[in-house]
N, C-alpha and C positions, 0 to 999 in steps of 0.2 A: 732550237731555243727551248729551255728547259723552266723545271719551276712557277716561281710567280711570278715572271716578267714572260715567259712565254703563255703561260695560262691567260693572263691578262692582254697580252697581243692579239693572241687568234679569238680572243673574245672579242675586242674591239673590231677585227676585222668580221665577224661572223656576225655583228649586229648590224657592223656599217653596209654589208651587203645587203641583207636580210630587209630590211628596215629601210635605204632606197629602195629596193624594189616595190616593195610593197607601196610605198606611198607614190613612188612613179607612179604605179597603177590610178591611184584618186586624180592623181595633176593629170596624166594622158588622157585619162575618159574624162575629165572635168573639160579640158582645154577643148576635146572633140564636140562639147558641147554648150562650148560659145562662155563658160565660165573665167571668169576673172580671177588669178591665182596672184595673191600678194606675196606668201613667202611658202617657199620650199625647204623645209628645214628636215636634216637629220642631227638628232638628238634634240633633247630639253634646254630651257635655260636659256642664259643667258649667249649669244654667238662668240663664238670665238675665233668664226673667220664668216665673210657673207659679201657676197655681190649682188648690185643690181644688173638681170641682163637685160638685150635689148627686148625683150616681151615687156619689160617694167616689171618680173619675177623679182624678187627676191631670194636668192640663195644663199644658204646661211648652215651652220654646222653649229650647233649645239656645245656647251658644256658638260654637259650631263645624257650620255652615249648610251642611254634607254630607252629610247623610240626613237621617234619623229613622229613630223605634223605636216598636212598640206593646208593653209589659211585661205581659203577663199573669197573673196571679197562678200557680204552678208549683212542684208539691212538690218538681221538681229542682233551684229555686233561691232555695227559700226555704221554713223551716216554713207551714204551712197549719194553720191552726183546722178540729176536728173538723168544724165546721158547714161552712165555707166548701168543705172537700172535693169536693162536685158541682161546684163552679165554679171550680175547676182545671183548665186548658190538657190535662193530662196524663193528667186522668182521664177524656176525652172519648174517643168513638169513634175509631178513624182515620180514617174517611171524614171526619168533621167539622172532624178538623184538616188534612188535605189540602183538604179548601173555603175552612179561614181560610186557612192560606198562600197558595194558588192567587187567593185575591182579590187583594192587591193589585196585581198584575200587570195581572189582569182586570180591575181597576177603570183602569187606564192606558192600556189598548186602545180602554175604554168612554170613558175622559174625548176618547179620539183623536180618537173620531167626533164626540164633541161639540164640540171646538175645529172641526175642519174645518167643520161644521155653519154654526159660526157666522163661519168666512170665507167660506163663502159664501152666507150672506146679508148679511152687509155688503157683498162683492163686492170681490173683489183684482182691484187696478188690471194690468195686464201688456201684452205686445206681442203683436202679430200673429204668426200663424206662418209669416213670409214671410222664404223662402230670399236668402240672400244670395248669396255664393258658394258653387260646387261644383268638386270634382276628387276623382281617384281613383272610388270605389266607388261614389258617388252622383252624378259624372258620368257612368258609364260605364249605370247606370241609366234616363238620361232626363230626372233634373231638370235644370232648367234653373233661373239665378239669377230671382226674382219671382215664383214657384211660391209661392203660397197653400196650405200642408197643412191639408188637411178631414179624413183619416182617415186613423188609419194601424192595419193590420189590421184594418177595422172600426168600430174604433172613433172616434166625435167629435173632432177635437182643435180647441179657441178660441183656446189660445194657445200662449206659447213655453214656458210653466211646465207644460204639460199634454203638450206634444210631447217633451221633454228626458226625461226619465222612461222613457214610452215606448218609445224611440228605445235608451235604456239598457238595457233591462231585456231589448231581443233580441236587442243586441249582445253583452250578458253571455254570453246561451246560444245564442250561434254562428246564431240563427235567421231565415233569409231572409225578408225583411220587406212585406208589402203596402203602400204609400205613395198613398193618391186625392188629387190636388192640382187647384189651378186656376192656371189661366195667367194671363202679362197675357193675354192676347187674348179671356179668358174660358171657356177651354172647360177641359171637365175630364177629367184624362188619369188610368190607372193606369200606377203602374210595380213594381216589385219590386227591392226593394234587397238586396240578394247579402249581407249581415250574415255568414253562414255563411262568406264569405274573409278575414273578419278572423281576425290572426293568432290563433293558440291561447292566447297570454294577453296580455289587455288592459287599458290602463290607462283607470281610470275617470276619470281629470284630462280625458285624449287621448283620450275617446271619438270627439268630435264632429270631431275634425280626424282620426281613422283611417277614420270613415267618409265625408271628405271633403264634409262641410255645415257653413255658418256662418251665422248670423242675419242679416237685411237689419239693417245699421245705423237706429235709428230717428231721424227728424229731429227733432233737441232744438236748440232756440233756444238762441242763447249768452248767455243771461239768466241770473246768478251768483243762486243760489239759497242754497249753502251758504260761510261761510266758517269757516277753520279757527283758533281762537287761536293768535296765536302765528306765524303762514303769513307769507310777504312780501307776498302782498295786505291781511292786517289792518291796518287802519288807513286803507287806499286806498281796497278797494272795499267797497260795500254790495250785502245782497239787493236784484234788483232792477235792478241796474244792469246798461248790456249791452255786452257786447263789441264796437267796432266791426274792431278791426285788431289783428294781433299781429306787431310787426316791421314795420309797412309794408304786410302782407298781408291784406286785407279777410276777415274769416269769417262765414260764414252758417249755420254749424251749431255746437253745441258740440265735437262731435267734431274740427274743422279746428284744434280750440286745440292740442291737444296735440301733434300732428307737429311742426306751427311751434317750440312751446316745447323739444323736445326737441332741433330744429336747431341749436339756441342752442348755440353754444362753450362748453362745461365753466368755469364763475365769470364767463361773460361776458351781462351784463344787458337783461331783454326787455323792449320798447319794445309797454305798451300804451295803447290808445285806448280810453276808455268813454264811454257817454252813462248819465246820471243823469236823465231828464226831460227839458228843454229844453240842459241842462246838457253840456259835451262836456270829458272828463278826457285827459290825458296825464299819463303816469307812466314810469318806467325801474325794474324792479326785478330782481335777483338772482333765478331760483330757487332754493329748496332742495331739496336732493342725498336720493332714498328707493331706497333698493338699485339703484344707479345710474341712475334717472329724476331728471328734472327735475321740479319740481314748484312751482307756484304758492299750491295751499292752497285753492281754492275749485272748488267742482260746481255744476252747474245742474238742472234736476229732471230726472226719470227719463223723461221724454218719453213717456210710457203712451200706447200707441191704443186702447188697447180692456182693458173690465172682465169678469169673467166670475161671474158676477151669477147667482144661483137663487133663486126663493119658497122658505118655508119647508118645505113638503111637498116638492119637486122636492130641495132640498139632503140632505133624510132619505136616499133611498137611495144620492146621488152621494159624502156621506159614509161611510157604509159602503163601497162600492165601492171609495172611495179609500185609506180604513184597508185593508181585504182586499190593496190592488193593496202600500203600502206595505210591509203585515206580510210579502209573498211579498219582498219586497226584502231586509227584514234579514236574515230565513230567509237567502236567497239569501247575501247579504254576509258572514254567517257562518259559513256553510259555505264560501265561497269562500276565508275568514282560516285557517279549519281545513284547508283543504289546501293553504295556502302559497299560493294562484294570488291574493291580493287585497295591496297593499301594506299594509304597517303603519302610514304615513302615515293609514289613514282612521281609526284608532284616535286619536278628539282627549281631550283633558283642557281641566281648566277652564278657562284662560286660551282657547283657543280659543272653547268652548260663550263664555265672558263675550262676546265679540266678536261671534261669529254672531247672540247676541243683543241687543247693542247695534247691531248693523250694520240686523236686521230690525224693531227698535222702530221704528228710524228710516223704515225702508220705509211703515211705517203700518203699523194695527191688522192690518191680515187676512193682513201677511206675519209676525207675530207670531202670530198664532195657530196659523198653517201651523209656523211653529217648534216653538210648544209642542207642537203637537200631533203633530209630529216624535220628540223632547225625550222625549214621556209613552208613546209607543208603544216606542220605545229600551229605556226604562227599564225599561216591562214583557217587551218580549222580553230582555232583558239577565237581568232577575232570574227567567228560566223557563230555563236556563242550567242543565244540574244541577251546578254545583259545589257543594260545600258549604260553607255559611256566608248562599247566594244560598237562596232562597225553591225554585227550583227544586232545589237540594240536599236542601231538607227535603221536598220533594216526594219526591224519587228513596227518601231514609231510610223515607218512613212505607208507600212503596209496596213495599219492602224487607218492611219490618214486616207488612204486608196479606198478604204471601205466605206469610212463614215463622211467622205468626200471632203473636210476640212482638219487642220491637223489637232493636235490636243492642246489644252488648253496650259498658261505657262505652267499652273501648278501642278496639272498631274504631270509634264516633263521636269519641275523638277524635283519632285517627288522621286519619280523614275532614275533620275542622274544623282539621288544618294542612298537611295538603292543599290547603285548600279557601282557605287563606289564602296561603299562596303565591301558590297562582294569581292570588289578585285583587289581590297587593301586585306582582306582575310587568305585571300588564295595567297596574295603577295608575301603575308606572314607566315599562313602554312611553306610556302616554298623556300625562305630565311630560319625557317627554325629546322627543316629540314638540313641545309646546308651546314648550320651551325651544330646540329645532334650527329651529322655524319664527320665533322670534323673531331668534334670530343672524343667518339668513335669509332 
């Protein structure tokens, strides 16, 4: 499922998950502690489907597929029956209600490990970690292009999705880098990559080209895999079919397609050759014009060398490890936002998340789950945030409360709660004016 009706699907599915989980977490540890749960809703608004179960829950589905909510029965915002009184939100301890709040977060960190778990044991398809080109910092280091990275400080690296990361994370803190690679020639060298003379603020787009490393191109057959409705190949070519010439110019990889097509005079039309089976096509067709590339419409597959594959027991702790490596990331990227040193660009909104998610459906299962489990770790460090209105808000209030032994008074909460909505109605607009400036562009 392609476009805007697949962009829009794996979004609704990736909030509908995302967002039960999380609030399971408030209803489990609310219920563990004798709390009274009225409605269970995911998303806003008004319902557009809802049951009452036998607990007297309310379960309900939203209109508006941008959160949810767990309602707790609460003498603050509603009479309560004599009886029902012990099973108010309000009348519980504070340690108890800093565990409900504190859950759903926790429970996003936990779903984390659990997605990662299960990419890998399916095993995400990727590339080798083998250097392409070099200059600058990581010439001047020792690599060489064909350099196979094995470790870097250390640590294992399989592939390209395991090194990038990595590679980021000591460029972020200026930290000179251990690199163990292997050669063509076979042997295996240490070098030290000088990270520490990258400038003092870096852009995380331009990491990989500041530290002057580029991927070895992988060799992908020019075997048309995908095409695009609507493209000037629809209708031409099928999956399946192979590229022999473009222009005149014989290709042997899919990468050679696109230099050639881009050669092509601005409205002036590319002369292709394909084989179909025994079958040999000729065609002249027009590109079409995408933020000044040329473009034909169709991809061939992702050319994968190598899977990075765990048993079940061996994935337990490399998920965790991986949750722990990514939670230090966000930490990191949000403190970096709070002192001006990270662009506002990395702050996306929905129409991006809809993409990144229909872009990684398409990748297969285990680049999907590497999303979600992105997506649910985000979403928990996001709402441990103390603004208020966020989860971590009501954290900072009841720990407020814990100190000064009763809680605050209505008006400095709601002082607090338009505070706390500012803030998230300005992020909200930075993340839609992003969406909208990346679409213009």
């Amino acid at each position: 499922m392609n476009g805007f009706l697949g962009s829009l699907w794996w979004l609704l599915i990736t909030l509908g998950v995302l967002v039960t989980f999380h609030e399971f977490g408030h209803f489990w540890v609310g219920r563990h502690f004798g709390v009274k749960v009225l409605r269970f809703s995911v998303g806003f608004g008004k319902p557009i489907w809802s049951r009452i179960g036998r607990d007297g829950t309310e379960y309900a589905i939203g209109g508006i597929p941008l959160g949810g909510y767990v309602k707790f029965l609460d003498e603050r915002e509603t009479d309560v029956a004599p009886e029902d009184l012990p099973q108010a939100f309000n009348r519980k301890p504070v340690w108890q209600r800093m565990l409900i709040v504190a859950a759903g977060p926790v429970f996003n960190i936990v779903l984390c490990v659990a997605l990662l778990w299960g990419m890998l044991v399916i095993g995400r398809p990727d590339y080798a970690p083998v250097i392409g080109q070099v200059q600058g910092i990581a010439a001047a280091s020792g690599l060489q292009p064909g350099d196979r990275i094995l470790r870097i400080d250390g640590e294992d690296i399989p592939t390209w999705n395991d090194a990038l990361p990595a590679l980021a994370r000591k460029a972020i803190a200026h930290q000179a880098t251990s690199i163990d690679v292997r050669g063509g020639d076979g042997r295996e060298t240490s070098h030290t990559l000088r990270l520490d003379r990258l400038p003092v603020r870096v852009d995380e787009v331009e990491l990989m080209n500041d530290m002057g490393i580029a991927a070895k191109p992988p060799a992908i057959p020019p075997v048309v895999d995908q095409i695009t409705r609507g493209s000037p190949v629809d209708g031409h070519l099928l999956p399946g079919d192979r590229i022999v010439s473009v222009n005149g110019t014989p290709v042997a990889n899919y990468a050679d397609i696109s230099p050639l097509v881009q050669k092509t005079p601005v409205g002036g039309a590319v002369q292709i050759v394909a084989t179909r089976g025994d079958q040999t096509l000729s065609f002249s067709l027009v590109p079409a014009s995408d933020a000044g590339r040329r473009i034909l419409g169709f991809q061939s597959g992702p050319g994968y060398d190598t899977v990075r594959r765990l048993g079940p027991l061996q994935a337990v702790p490399a998920a965790i490890h991986e949750t722990g490596a990514l939670l230090h990331d966000a930490v990191t990227s949000i403190g970096r936002m709070i002192r001006g040193q990270a662009s506002r660009e990395t702050v996306s909104g929905p129409v991006t998340i809809a993409k990144i998610a229909n872009a990684s459906a398409q990748m297969g299962p285990a680049y999907f789950l590497r999303f979600l489990a992105l997506m649910s770790l985000s979403l928990g460090v996001l709402n441990l945030l103390p603004i208020p209105i966020l989860d971590g808000g009501h954290l900072a209030m009841y720990m407020i409360e814990a100190i000064r032994g009763r809680p605050l008074g209505e008006r400095a909460l709601a002082i607090s709660q338009s505070i706390g909505l500012m803030m998230i109605l300005g992020l909200m607009g930075l993340a839609f004016y992003n969406d909208l400036f990346g679409q213009l562009h």
